[in-house]
C-alpha positions as CSV (number, residue, x, y, z in Angstrom):
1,X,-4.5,11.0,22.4
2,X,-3.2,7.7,21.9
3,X,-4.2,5.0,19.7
4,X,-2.6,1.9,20.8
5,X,-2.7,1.4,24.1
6,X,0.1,-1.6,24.1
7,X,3.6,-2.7,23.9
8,X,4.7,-3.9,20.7
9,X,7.6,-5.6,21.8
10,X,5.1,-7.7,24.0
11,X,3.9,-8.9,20.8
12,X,6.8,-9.2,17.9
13,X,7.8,-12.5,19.0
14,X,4.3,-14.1,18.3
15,X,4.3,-11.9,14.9
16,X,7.3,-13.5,14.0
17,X,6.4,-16.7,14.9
18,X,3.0,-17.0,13.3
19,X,2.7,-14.5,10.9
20,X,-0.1,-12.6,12.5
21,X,-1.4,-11.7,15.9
22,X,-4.9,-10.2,17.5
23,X,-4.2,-8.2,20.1
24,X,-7.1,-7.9,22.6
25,X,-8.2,-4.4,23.3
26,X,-5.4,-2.7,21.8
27,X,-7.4,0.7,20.5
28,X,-7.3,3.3,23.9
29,X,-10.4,3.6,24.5
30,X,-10.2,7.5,24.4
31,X,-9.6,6.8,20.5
32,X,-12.3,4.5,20.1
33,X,-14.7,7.0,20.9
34,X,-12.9,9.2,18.3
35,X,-13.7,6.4,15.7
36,X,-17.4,5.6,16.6
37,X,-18.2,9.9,16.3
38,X,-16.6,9.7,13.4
39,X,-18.4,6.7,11.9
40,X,-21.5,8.3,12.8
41,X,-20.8,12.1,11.7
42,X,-18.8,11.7,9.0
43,X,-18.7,8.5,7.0
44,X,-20.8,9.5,4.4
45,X,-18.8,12.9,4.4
46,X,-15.4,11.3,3.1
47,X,-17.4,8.4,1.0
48,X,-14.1,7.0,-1.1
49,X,-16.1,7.8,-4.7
50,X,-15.8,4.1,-6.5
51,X,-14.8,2.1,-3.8
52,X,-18.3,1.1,-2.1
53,X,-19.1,-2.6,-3.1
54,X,-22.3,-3.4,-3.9
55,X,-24.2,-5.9,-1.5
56,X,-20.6,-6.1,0.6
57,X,-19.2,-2.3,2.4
58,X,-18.4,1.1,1.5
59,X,-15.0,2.3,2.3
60,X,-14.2,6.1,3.6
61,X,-11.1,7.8,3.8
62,X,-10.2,8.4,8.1
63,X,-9.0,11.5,9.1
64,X,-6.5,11.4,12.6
65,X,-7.7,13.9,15.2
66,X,-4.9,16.8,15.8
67,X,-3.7,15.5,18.8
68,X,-2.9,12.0,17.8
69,X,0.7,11.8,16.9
70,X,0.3,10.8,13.2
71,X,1.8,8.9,11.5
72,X,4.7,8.7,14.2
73,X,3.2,6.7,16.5
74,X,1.5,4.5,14.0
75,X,4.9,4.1,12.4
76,X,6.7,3.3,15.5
77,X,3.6,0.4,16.7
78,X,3.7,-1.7,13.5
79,X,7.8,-1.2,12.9
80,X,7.7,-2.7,16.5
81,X,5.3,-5.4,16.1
82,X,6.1,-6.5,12.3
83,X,9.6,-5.8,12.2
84,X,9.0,-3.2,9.6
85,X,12.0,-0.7,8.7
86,X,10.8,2.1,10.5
87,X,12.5,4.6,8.5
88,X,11.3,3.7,4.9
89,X,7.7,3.3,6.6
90,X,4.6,4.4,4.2
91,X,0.9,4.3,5.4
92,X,-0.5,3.5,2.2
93,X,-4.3,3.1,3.4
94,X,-6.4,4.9,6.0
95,X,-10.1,3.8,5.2
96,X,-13.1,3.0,7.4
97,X,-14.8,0.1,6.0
98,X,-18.4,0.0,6.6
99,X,-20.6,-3.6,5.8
100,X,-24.2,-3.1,4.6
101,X,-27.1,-5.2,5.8
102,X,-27.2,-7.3,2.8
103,X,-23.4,-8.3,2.8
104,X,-23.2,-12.0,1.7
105,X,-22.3,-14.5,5.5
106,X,-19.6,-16.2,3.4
107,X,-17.8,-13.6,0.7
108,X,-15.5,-14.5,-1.5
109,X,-11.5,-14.3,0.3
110,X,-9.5,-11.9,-0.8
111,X,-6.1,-10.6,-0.6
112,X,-5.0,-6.6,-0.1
113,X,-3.7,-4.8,-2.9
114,X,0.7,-4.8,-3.1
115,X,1.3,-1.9,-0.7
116,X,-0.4,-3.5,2.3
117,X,2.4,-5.3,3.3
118,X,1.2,-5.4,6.6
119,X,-2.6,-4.7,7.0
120,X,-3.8,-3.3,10.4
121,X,-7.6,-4.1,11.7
122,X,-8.9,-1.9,14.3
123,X,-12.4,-3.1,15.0
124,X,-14.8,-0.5,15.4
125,X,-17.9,-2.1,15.9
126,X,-18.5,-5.9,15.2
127,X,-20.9,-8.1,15.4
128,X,-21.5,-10.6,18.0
129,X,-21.6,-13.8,15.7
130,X,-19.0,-11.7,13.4
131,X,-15.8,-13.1,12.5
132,X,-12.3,-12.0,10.6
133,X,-10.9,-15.0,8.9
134,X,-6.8,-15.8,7.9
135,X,-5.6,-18.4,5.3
136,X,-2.2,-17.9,6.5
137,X,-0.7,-21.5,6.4
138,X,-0.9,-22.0,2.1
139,X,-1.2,-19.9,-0.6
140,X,0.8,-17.0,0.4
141,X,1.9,-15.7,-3.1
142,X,1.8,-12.3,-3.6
143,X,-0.6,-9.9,-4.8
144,X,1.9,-7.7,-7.6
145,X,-1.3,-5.7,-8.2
146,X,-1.9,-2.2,-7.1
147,X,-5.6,-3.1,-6.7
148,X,-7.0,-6.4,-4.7
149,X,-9.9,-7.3,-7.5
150,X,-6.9,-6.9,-10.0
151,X,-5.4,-10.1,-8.9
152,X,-8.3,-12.4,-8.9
153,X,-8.9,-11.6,-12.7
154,X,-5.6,-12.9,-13.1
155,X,-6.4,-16.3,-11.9
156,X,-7.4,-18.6,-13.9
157,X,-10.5,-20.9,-12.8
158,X,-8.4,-23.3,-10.9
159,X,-6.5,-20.6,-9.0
160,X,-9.4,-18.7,-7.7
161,X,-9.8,-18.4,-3.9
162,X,-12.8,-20.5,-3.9
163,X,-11.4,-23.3,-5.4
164,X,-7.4,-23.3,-3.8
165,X,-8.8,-22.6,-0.2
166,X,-11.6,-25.2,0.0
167,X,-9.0,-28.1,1.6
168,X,-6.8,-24.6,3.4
169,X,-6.8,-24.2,6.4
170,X,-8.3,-21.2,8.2
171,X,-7.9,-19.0,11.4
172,X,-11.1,-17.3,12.6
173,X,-10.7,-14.4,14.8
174,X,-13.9,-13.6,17.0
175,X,-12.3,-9.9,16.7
176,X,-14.5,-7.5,19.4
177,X,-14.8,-3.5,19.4
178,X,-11.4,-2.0,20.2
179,X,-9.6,-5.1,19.2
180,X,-6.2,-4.8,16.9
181,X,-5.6,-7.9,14.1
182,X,-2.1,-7.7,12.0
183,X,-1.3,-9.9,9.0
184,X,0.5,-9.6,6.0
185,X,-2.6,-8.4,3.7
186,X,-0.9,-8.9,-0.1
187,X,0.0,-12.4,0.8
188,X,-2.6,-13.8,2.6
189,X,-5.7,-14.5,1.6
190,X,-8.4,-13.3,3.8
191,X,-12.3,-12.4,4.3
192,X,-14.8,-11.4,6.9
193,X,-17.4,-14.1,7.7
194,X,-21.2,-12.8,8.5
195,X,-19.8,-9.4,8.5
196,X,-23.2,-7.3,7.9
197,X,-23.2,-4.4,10.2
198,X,-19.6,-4.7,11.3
199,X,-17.4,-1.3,10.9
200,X,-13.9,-1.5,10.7
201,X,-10.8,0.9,10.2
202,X,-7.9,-0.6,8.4
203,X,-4.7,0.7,7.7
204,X,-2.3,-0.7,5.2
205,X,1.6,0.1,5.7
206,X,4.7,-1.1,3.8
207,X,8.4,0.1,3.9
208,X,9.1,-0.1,0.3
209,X,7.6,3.6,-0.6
210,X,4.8,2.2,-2.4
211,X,1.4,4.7,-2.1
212,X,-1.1,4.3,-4.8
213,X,-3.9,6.2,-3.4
214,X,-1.4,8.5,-2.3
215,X,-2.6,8.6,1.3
216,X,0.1,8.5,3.5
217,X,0.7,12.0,4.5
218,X,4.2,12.7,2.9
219,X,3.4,11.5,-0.8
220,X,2.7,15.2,-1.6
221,X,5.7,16.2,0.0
222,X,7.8,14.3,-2.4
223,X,6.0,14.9,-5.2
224,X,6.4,18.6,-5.1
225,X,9.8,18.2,-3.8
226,X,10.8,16.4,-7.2
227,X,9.1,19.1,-9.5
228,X,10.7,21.8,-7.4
229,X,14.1,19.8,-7.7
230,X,14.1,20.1,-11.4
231,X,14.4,23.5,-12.0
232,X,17.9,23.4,-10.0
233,X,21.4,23.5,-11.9
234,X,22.3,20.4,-13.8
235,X,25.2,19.6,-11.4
236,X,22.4,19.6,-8.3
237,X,19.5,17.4,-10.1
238,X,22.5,15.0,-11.7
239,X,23.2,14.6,-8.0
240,X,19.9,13.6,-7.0
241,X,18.6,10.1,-6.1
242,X,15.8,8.7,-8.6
243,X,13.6,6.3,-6.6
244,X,10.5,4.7,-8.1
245,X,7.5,6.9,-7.7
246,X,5.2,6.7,-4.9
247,X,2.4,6.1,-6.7
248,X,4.0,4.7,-9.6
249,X,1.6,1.3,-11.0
250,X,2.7,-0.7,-14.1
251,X,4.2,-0.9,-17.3
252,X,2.5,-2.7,-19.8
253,X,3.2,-3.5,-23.5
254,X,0.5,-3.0,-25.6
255,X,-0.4,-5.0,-29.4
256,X,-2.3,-2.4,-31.8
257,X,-4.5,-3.8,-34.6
258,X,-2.4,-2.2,-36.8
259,X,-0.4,-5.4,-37.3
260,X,0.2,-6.3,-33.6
261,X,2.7,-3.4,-33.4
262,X,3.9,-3.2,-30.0
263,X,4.4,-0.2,-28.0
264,X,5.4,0.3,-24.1
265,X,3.1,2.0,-21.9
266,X,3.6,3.2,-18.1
267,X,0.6,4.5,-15.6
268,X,1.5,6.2,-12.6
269,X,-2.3,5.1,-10.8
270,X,-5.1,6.6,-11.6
271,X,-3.7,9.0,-14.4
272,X,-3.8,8.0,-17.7
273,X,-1.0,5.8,-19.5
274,X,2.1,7.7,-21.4
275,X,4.5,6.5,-23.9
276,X,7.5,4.9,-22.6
277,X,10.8,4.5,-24.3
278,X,12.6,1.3,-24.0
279,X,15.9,3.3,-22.3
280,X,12.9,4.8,-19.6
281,X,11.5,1.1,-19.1
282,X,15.4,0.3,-19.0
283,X,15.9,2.8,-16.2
284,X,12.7,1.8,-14.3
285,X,14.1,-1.4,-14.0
286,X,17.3,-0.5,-12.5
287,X,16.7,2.4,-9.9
288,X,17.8,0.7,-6.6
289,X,17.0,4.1,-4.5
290,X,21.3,4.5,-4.2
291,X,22.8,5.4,-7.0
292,X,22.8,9.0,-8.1
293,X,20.8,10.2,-11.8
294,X,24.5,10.6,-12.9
295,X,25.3,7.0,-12.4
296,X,21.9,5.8,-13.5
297,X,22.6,7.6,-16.6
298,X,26.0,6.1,-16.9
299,X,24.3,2.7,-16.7
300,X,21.3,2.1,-19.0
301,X,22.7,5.0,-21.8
302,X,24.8,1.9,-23.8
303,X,25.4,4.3,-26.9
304,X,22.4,6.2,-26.9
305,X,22.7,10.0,-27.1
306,X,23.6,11.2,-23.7
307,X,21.2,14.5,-23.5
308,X,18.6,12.7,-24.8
309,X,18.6,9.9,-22.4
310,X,18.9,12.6,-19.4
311,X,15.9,14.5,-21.1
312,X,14.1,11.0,-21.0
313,X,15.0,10.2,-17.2
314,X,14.3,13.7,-16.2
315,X,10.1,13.3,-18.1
316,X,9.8,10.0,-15.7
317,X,10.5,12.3,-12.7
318,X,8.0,15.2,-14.2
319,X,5.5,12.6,-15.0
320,X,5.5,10.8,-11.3
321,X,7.0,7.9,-12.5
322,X,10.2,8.2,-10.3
323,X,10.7,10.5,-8.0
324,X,14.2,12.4,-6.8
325,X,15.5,13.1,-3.5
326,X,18.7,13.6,-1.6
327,X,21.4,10.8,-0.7
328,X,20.5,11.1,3.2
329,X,16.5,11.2,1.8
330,X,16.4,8.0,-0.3
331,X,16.7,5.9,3.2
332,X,15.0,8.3,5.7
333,X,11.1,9.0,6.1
334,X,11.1,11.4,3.6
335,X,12.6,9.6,1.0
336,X,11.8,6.0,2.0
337,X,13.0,5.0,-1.6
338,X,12.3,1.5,-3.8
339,X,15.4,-0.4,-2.3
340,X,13.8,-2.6,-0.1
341,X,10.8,-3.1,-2.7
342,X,10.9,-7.0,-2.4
343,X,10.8,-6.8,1.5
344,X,7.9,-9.4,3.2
């Protein structure tokens, strides 16, 4: 079964021009049919626990059929269309997102959490009077959060959405069922106008190796690949390639009471925060997703005991903080290391 039944070459040049495109009809509609049995026999089944907004939608995680060719053939549409490095691709959302009868006409905009460098609508079912609607002309600074509310309790009064985009101008996208919409989602601000009733599944993709939620299919795959990888010899994990870890979130620096002491924090997301030394925040900072543990050693140790900088290193790869993989692996789908983290 297919899911996109177009070329993306037919449509990279108008990507590239305008920084999104709609394409008409672009679900099969074999695959739409897949979607609306699932909406009806098993959203509430896969209900994403903590993700339903109240008065707005509730989100569920989407599961591909066997014979779809996932995530190849998603991988291969949105490199195509977005100009995406289709080797370092990462699907870092899959969810269904359901609007409830009471969702306000005229929410709030919005932009997607930092992995969704390229968002992907696929309307399911929408509304006749229904409409999806871009800010993609002002405004486009990034989201650096790892969650979408995150950023808008960042802003201060005169930075919020509803105050920047009253003068902005907008692009509204009478979006219909089987319809595909591509933007960059962490840089531009967005929102679904009288949306009540309207069901859509979005993906969110980026070729940096960024997966929060870890969703995309090979996230595990690292992960245990990096815990199996440390009980090698010295000479074969020294050889590895740290990259930042898939579902790696901040760093923060936190001010006790006692005196405003400061101590460094990191969170891989959804676990809780560890201690970080300053040679680990050190390290952080400089993994490019080339050089080997050996060299990054060599470069952020700067007098410190040598063992006891590899024994800090090597806790950041136990912990999920960074992950390690092969030369050929940093830069291939497996891999898909931090290099090209600034990318879009």
């Amino acid at each position: 079964m297919k899911v996109f039944g177009f070329d993306p070459a037919a449509h990279s040049a108008e990507y590239e021009r305008q920084g999104w495109v709609h394409i008409r009809e672009g679900v099969t509609p074999e695959f739409h049919e897949y979607m609306l049995r699932y909406v009806e026999d098993e959203l509430r089944a896969h209900m994403l626990e903590g993700h339903a907004i109240k008065g707005k939608k509730e989100q569920s995680l989407f599961e591909f059929p066997e014979n779809v060719d996932y995530p190849g053939e998603l991988f291969d549409v949105v490199a195509g269309v977005c100009g995406l490095n289709g080797a370092t691709m990462t699907l870092s959302e899959r969810h269904i997102q359901a609007y409830e009868a009471n969702a306000a006409p005229e929410p709030t905009a919005h932009k997607d959490r930092f992995p969704s460098q390229v968002s992907v609508g696929l309307s399911v079912t929408i509304p006749e009077d229904s409409r999806l609607v871009l800010y993609p002309y002002e405004y486009r600074e990034m989201n650096p959060f790892n969650k979408a509310a995150a950023l808008n309790r960042s802003l201060q009064p005169d930075e919020r959405p509803e105050t920047v985009l009253k003068g902005a101008r907008e692009v509204e996208l009478a979006d219909r069922d089987r319809d595909v919409v591509m933007f960059p989602g962490s840089t531009t601000w967005h929102l679904r106008r009288r949306s009540a009733g309207a069901v859509n599944l979005y993906f969110k993709f980026n070729d940096f190796g960024c997966d929060p939620l870890g969703e995309d299919p090979n996230t595990e795959t690292v992960r245990a690949s990096t815990l199996a990888a440390l009980g090698g010899s010295r000479d074969q994990v020294d050889a590895l390639v740290p990259v930042l870890g898939r579902r790696m979130d901040v760093v923060s620096r936190v001010h006790t009471r006692n005196g405003w002491e400061e101590r460094l924090e990191a969170q891989v997301y959804g676990d809780e925060p560890f201690g970080l030394t300053p040679l680990q925040f050190e390290a952080l900072r400089a993994v490019d997703g080339r050089r080997s543990l050996r060299a990054l050693l060599e470069g952020v140790v700067d007098g410190a005991d040598p063992e006891r900088a590899r024994s800090e290193l090597l806790r950041l790869a136990e912990l999920g903080a960074l992950e390690l993989v092969s030369a050929d692996e940093a830069t291939s789908p497996i891999g898909r290391g931090s290099a090209a983290r600034g990318a879009g």
